[in-house]
KEVONU-686651 format. One line per field, with one value per residue (C-alpha): z, x, y; residue number from 1; residue in three letters. Coordinates in pm, 1 decimal, always signed. Layout:
% KEVONU-686651
c3 [Z	...];
c1 [X	...];
c2 [Y	...];
nr [NUM	...];
rest [ALA	...];
***
This chain:
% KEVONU-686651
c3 [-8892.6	-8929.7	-8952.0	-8596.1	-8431.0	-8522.0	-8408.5	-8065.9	-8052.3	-8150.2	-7871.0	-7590.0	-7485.7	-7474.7	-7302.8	-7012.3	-6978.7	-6954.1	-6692.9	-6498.4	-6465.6	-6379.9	-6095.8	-5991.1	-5991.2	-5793.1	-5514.3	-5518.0	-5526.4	-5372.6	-5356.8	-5734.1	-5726.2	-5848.8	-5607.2	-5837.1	-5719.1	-5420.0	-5502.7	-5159.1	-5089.9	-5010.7	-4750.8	-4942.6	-4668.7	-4499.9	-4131.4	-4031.4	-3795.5	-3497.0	-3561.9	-3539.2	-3208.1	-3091.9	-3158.8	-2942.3	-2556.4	-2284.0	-2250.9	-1874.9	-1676.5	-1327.2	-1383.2	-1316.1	-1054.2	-847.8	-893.6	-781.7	-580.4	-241.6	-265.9	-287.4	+38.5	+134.2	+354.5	+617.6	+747.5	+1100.7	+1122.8	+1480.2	+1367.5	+1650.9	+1594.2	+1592.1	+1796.4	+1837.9	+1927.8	+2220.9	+2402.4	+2343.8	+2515.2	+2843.2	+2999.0	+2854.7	+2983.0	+3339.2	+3385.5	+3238.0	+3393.6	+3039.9	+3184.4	+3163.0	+2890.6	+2660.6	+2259.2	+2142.0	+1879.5	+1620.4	+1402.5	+989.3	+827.5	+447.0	+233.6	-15.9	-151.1	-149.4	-236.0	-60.5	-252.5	+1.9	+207.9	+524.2	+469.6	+291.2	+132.4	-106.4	-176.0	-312.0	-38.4	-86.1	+80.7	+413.0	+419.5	+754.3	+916.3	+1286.2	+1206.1	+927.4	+930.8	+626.9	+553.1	+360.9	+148.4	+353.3	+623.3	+867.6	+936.6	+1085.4	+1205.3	+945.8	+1027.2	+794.9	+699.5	+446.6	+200.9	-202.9	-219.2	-542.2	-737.3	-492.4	-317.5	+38.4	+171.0	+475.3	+654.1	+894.0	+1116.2	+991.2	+857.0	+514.9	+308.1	-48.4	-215.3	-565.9	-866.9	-1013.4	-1390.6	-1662.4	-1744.5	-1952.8	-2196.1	-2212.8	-2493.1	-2570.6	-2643.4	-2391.1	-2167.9	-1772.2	-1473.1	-1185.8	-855.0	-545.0	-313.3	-537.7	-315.7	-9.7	-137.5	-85.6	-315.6	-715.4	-1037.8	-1383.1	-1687.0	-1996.1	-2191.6	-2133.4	-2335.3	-2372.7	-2151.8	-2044.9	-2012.6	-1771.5	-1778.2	-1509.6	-1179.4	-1014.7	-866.1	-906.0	-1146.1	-1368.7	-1563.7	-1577.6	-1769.2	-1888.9	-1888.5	-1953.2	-1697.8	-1477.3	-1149.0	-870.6	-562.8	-338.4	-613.4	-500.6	-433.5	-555.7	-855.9	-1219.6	-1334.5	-1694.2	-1808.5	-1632.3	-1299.5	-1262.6	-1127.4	-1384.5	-1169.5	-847.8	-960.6	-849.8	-1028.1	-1254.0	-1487.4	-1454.2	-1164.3	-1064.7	-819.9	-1066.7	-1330.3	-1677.1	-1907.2	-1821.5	-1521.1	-1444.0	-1233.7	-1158.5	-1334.3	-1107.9	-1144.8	-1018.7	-695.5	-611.2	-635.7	-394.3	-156.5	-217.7	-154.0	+186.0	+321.9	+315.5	+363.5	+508.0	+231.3	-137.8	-309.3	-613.9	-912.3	-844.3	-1106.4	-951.4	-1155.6	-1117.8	-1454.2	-1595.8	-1884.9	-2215.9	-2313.0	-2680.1	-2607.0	-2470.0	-2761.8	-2954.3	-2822.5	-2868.3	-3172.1	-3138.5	-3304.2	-3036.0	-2680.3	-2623.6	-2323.0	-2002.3	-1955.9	-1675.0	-1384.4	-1101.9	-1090.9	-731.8	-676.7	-662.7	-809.2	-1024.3	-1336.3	-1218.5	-1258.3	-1596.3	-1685.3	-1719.2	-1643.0	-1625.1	-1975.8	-2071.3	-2242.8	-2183.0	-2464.8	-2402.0	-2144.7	-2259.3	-2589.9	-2432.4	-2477.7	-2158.2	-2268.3	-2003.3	-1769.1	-1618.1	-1848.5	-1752.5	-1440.9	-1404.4	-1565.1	-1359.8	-1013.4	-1150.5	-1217.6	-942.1	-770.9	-958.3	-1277.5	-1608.5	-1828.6	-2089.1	-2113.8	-2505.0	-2458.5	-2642.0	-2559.3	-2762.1	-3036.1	-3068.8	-2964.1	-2737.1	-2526.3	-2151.7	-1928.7	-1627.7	-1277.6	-1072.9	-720.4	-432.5	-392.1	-48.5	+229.2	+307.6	+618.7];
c1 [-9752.6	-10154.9	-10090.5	-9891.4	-10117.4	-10411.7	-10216.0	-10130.7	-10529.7	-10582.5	-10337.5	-10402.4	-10718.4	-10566.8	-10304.0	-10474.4	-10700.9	-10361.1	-10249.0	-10555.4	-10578.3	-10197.3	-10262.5	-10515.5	-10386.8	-10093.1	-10316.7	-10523.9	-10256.6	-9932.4	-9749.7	-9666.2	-9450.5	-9098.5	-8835.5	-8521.3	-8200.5	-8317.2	-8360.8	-8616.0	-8712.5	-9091.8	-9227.2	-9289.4	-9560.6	-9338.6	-9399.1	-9679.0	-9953.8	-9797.6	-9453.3	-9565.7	-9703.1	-9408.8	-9194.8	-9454.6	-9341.6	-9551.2	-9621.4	-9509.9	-9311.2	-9483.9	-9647.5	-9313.6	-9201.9	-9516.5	-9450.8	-9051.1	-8995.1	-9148.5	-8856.4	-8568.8	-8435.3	-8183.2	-7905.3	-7794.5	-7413.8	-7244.7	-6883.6	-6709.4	-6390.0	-6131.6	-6072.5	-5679.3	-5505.5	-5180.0	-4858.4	-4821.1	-5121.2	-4937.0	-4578.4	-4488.9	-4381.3	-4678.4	-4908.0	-4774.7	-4730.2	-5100.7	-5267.2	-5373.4	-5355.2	-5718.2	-5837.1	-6003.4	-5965.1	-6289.0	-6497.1	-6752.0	-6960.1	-6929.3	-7245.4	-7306.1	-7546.1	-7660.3	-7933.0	-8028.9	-8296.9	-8510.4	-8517.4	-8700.8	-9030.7	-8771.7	-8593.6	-8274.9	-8133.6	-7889.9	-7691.8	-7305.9	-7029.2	-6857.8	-7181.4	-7148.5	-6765.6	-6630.2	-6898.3	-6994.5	-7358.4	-7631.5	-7968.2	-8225.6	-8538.2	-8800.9	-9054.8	-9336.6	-9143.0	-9045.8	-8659.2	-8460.8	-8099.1	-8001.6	-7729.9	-7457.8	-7490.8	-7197.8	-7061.1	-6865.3	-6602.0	-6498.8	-6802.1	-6864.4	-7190.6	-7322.3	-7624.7	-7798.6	-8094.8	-8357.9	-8668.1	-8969.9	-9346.4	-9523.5	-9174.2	-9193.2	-8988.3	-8856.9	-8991.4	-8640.4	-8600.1	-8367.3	-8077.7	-7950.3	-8195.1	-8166.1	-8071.8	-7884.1	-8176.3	-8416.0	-8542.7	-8443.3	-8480.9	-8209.6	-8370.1	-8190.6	-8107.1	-7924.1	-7754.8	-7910.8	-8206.6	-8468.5	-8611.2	-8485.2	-8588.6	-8372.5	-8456.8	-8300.9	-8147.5	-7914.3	-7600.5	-7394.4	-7384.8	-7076.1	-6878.4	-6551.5	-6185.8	-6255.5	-6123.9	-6407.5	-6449.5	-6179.4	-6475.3	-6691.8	-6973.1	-7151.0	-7502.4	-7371.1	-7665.0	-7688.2	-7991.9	-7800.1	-7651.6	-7516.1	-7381.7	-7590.9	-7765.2	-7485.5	-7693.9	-7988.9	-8217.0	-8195.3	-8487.7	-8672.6	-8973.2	-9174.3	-9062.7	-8849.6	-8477.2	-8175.8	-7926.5	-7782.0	-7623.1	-7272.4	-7078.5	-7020.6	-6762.6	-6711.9	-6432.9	-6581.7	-6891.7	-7133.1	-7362.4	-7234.0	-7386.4	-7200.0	-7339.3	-7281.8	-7512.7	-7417.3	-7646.4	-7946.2	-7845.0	-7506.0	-7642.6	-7916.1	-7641.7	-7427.0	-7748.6	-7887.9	-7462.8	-7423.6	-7801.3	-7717.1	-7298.5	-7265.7	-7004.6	-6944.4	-6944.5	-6706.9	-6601.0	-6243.8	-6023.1	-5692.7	-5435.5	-5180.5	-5100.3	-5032.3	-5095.2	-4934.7	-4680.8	-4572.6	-4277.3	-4422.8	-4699.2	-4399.6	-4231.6	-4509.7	-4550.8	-4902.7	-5042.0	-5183.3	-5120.3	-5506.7	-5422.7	-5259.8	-4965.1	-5005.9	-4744.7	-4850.7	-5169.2	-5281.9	-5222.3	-5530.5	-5725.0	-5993.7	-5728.9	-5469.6	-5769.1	-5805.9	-5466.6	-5357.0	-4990.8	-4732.8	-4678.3	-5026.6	-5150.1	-5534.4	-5703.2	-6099.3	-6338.8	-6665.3	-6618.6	-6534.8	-6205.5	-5997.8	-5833.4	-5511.0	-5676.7	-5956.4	-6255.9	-6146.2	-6087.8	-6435.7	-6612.0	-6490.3	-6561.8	-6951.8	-6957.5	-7084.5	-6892.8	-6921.1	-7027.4	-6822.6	-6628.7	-6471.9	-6112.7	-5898.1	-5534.6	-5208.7	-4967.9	-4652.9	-4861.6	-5112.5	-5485.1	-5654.3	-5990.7	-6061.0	-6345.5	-6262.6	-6552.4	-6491.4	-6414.3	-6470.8	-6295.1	-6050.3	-6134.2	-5835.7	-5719.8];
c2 [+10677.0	+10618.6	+10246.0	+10230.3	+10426.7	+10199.9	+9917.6	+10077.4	+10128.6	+9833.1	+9653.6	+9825.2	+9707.0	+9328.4	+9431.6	+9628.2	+9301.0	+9048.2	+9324.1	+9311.6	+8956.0	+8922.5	+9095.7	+8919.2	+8620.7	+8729.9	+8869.1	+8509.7	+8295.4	+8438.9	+8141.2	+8111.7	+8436.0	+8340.6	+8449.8	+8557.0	+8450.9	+8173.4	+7811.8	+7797.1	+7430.3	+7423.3	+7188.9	+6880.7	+6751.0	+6510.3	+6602.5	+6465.8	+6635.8	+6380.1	+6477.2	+6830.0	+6789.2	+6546.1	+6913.1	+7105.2	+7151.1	+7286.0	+7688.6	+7606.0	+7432.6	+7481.7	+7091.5	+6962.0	+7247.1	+7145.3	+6761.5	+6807.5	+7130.9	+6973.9	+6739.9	+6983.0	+7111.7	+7464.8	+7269.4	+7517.6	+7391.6	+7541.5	+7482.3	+7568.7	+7792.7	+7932.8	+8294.9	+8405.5	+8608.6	+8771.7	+8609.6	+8769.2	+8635.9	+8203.5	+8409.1	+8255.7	+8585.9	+8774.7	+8616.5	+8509.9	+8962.2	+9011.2	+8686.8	+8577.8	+8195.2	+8129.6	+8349.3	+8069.8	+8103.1	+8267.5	+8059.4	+8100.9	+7930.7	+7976.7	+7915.7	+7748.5	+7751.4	+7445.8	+7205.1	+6851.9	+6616.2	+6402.3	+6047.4	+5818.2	+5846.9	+5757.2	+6067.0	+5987.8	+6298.4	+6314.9	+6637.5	+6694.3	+6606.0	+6949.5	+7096.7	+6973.5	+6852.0	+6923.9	+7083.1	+7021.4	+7063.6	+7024.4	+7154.2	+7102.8	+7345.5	+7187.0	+7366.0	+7346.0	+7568.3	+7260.6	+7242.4	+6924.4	+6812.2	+6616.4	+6314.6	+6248.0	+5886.0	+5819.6	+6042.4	+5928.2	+6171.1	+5971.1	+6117.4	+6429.2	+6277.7	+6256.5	+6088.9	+6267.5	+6122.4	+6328.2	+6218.1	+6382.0	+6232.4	+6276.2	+6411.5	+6409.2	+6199.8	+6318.0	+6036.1	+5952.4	+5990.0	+5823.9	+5985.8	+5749.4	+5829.3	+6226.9	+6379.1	+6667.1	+6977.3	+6792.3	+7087.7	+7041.6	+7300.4	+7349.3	+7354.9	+7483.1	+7756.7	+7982.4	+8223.8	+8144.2	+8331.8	+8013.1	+7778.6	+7910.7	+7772.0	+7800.2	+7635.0	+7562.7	+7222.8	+6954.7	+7132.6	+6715.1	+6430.8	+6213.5	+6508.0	+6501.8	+6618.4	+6890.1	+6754.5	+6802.3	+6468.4	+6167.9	+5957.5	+6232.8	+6175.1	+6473.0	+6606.6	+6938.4	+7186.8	+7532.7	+7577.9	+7883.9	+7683.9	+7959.6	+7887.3	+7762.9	+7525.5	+7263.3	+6941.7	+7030.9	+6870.3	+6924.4	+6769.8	+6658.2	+6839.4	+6576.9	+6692.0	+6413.9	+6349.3	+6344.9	+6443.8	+6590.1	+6966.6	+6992.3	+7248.6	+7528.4	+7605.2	+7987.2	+8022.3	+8385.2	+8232.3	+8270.6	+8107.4	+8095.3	+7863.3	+7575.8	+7405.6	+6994.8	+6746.4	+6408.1	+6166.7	+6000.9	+5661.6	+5725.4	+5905.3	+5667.1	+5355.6	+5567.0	+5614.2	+5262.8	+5125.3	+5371.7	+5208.5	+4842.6	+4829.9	+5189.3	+5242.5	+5251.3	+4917.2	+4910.8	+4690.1	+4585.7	+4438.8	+4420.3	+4588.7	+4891.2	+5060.5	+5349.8	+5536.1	+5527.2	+5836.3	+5905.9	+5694.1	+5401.4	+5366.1	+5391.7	+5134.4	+4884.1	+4971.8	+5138.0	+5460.8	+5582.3	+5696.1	+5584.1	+5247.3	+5168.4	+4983.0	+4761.6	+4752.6	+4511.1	+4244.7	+4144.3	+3835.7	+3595.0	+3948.7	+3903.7	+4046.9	+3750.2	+3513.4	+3646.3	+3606.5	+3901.0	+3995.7	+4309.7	+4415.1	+4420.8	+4698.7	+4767.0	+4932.0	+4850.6	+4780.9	+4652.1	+4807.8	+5141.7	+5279.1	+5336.3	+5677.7	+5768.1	+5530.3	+5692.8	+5585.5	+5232.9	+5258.9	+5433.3	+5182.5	+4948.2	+5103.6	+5191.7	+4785.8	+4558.6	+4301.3	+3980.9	+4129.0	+4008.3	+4255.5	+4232.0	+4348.1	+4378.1	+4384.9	+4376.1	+4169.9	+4114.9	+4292.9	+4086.2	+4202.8	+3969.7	+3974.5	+3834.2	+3827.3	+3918.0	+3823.0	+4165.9	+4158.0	+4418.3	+4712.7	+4650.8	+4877.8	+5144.3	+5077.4];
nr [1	2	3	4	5	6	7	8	9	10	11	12	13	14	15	16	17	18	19	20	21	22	23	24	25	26	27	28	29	30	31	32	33	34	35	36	37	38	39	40	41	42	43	44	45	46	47	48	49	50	51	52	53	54	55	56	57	58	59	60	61	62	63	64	65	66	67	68	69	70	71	72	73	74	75	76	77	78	79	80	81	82	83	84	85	86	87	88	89	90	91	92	93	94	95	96	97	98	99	100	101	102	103	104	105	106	107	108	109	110	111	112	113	114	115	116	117	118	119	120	121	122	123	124	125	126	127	128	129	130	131	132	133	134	135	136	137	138	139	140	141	142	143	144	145	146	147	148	149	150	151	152	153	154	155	156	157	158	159	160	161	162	163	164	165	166	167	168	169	170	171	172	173	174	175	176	177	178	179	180	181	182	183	184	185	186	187	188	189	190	191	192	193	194	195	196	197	198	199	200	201	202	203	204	205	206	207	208	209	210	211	212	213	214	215	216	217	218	219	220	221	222	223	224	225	226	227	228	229	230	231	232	233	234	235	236	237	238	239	240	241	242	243	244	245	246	247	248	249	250	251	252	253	254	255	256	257	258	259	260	261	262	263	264	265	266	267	268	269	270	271	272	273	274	275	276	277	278	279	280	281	282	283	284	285	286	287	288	289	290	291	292	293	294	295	296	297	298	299	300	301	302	303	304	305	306	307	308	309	310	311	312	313	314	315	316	317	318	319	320	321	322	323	324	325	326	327	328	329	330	331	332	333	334	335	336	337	338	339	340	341	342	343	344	345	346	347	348	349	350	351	352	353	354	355	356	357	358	359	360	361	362	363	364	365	366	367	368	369	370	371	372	373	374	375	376	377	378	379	380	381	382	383	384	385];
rest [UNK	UNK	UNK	UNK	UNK	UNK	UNK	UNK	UNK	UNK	UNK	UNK	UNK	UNK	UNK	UNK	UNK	UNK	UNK	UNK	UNK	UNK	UNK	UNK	UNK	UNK	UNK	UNK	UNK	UNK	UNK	UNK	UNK	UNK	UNK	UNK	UNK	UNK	UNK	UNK	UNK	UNK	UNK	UNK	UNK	UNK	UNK	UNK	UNK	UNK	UNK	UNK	UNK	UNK	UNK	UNK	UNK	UNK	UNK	UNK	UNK	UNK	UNK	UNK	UNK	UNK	UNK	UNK	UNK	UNK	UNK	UNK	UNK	UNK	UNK	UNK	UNK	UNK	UNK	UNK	UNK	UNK	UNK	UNK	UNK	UNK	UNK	UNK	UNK	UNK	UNK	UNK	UNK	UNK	UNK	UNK	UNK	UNK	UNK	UNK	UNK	UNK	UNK	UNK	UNK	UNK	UNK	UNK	UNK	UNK	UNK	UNK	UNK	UNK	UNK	UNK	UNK	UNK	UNK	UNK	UNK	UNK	UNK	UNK	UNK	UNK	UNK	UNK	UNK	UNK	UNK	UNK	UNK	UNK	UNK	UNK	UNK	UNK	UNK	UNK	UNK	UNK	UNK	UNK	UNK	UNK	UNK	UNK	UNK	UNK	UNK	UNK	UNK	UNK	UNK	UNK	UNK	UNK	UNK	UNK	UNK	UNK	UNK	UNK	UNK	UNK	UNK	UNK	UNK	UNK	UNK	UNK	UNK	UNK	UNK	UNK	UNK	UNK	UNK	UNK	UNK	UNK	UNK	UNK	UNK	UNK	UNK	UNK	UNK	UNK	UNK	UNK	UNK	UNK	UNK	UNK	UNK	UNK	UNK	UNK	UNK	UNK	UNK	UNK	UNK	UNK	UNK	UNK	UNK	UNK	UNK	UNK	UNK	UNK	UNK	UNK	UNK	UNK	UNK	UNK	UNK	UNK	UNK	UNK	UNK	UNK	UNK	UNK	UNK	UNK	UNK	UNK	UNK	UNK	UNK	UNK	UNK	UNK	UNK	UNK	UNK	UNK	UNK	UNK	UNK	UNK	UNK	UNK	UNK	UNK	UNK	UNK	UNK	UNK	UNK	UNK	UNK	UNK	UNK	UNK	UNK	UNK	UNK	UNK	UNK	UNK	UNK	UNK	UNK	UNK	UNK	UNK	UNK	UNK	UNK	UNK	UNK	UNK	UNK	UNK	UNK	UNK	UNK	UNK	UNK	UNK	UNK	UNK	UNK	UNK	UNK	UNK	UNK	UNK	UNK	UNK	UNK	UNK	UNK	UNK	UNK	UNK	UNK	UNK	UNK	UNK	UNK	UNK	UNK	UNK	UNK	UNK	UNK	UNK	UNK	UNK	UNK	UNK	UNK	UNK	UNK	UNK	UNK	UNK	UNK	UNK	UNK	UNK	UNK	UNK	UNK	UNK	UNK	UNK	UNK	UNK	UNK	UNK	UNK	UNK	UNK	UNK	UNK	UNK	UNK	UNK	UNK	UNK	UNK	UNK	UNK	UNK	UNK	UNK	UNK	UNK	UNK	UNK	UNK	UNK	UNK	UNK	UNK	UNK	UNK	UNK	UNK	UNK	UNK	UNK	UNK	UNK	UNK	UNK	UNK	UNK	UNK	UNK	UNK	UNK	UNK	UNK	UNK	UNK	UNK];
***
């Protein structure tokens, strides 16, 4: 018992010492503490100081407010509406006993609220055509506080665009971004005049791009953002975090009248070719290849033998069209259209209408099972008569 006692006297003052400076270490250099359990992957170094500040965004936005707000419009719309009345007062005998002969139907004027942005120093204005469809008057309030009649000077119901135009010195124009180029988590702010309230700002990130399906518009391409669009915001600008144009907002998913998450603009590009098309032919100017056709069922991919339902069978080819020029015939089956695929139809036959007149495409088909490519020189859409 004497020997282990002199060897616990012995020991202890090592051991106090290996305690003391195990502690210290730990308080000096915290980062060697083992975590049980967690295999933790350390940053190895790899980001670079630039790629850190490539991830940094600005503490505010109110650069590229200031550089696009004077641009963005409220639309204010009047539409003349006839008030009912009973039955009675349209009865022959009714009104021949009361003298009701010259009693006029009352009217009154329905007002609308939306957005729009000036594009051009000349006072072009683009906005959504659902904004001022039908209406017997359009007046546009800018944000300095001036307001204007604003004339109507062709409208794209195809894609759910107007252009308007008014008369007024030193506007604004909006500088027109590149939405062809956004990317999905790229911050962008919805400007407009969310519930008539005057000039609004929301911010938040484009949420996909190319999205459609919605039947919204007959050809949709939207930028799906998540930037909160309420009524009222029709027309107006969703914009990069430069302040400049992506897209002309249009849309919301939620069917209750209010913002949700899910907002859509039309991409800039698309607007500014309907503006720059209304301008110089006072209409729409689309690709035209010539054909009728119609998508493929179950049973027709089956009976061509194909896998897939993706392709349109075509019915009819105008003659001396830019398709029959091509060569292509009834029986046709269109799969591609410049490398895109044409889906029931309307992927294709979007494509084709965003193309110029006289630009080349290229068209794969199958034809008695066998895959072959044309180029096909577009023509112009024909004017309904």
């Amino acid at each position: 018992m004497g020997a282990i006692s002199q060897l616990i006297i012995y020991l202890r003052w090592p051991v106090m010492v290996g305690m003391v400076l195990a502690l210290t270490v730990l308080v000096l250099f915290p980062n060697v503490r083992p975590t049980p359990g967690v295999d933790l992957q350390r940053d190895s170094g790899s980001l670079t100081p630039s790629d850190m500040e490539a991830w940094q965004g600005p503490v505010s936005y109110a650069r590229a407010v200031a550089r696009a707000a004077p641009a963005v419009v409220n639309i204010y719309t009047l539409k003349q509406v006839r008030n009912s009345r009973h039955p009675l007062f349209d009865d022959p005998l009714y009104r021949h006993f009361f003298n009701l002969s010259d009693i006029p139907r009352q009217q009154r004027m329905q007002s609308a609220r939306g957005s729009g942005v000036i594009v051009s120093k000349e006072g072009y204005i683009l906005t959504s055509n659902h904004v001022i469809d039908g209406v017997d008057e359009i007046v546009v309030s800018l944000a300095d506080g001036r307001e204007a009649k604003a004339q109507l000077k062709g409208v794209n119901r195809s894609s759910d665009l107007a252009v308007l135009k008014i008369d007024l010195d030193h506007l604004s124009p909006i500088p027109i971004g590149s939405p062809d180029t956004a990317m999905v988590g790229d911050v962008v702010l919805a400007i407009g005049n969310a519930f008539g309230m005057g000039q609004t700002v929301t911010q938040g990130i484009v949420s996909a791009t190319r999205r459609r399906g919605f039947n919204i518009a007959h050809f949709e391409n939207f930028i799906q953002t998540d930037a909160a669009i309420n009524p009222g915001n029709s027309g107006g600008a969703l914009i990069d975090a430069h302040g400049n144009l992506l897209g002309i907002n249009t849309a919301i998913l939620d069917q209750s009248g209010s913002a949700s998450g899910i907002g859509f603009a039309i991409p800039a590009d698309t607007a500014i070719q309907t503006l720059n098309d209304i301008v110089e032919f006072g209409r729409v100017v689309r690709g035209w290849l010539g054909v009728e056709a119609q998508p493929l069922s179950p049973q027709l991919a089956q009976s061509f033998n194909l896998r897939t339902t993706n392709g349109v069978l075509i019915t009819r080819v105008a003659k001396q069209g830019p398709a029959d020029k091509a060569g292509l015939r009834p029986g046709d089956v269109i799969t591609r259209i410049n490398d895109s695929l044409v889906g029931d139809g309307r992927w294709g036959q979007q494509e084709v209408a965003e193309s110029r007149p006289g630009e080349t495409v290229s068209i794969e088909i199958i034809r008695q099972g066998q895959v072959q490519v044309v180029e096909a020189v577009l023509g112009s859409e024909p004017i309904a008569s």
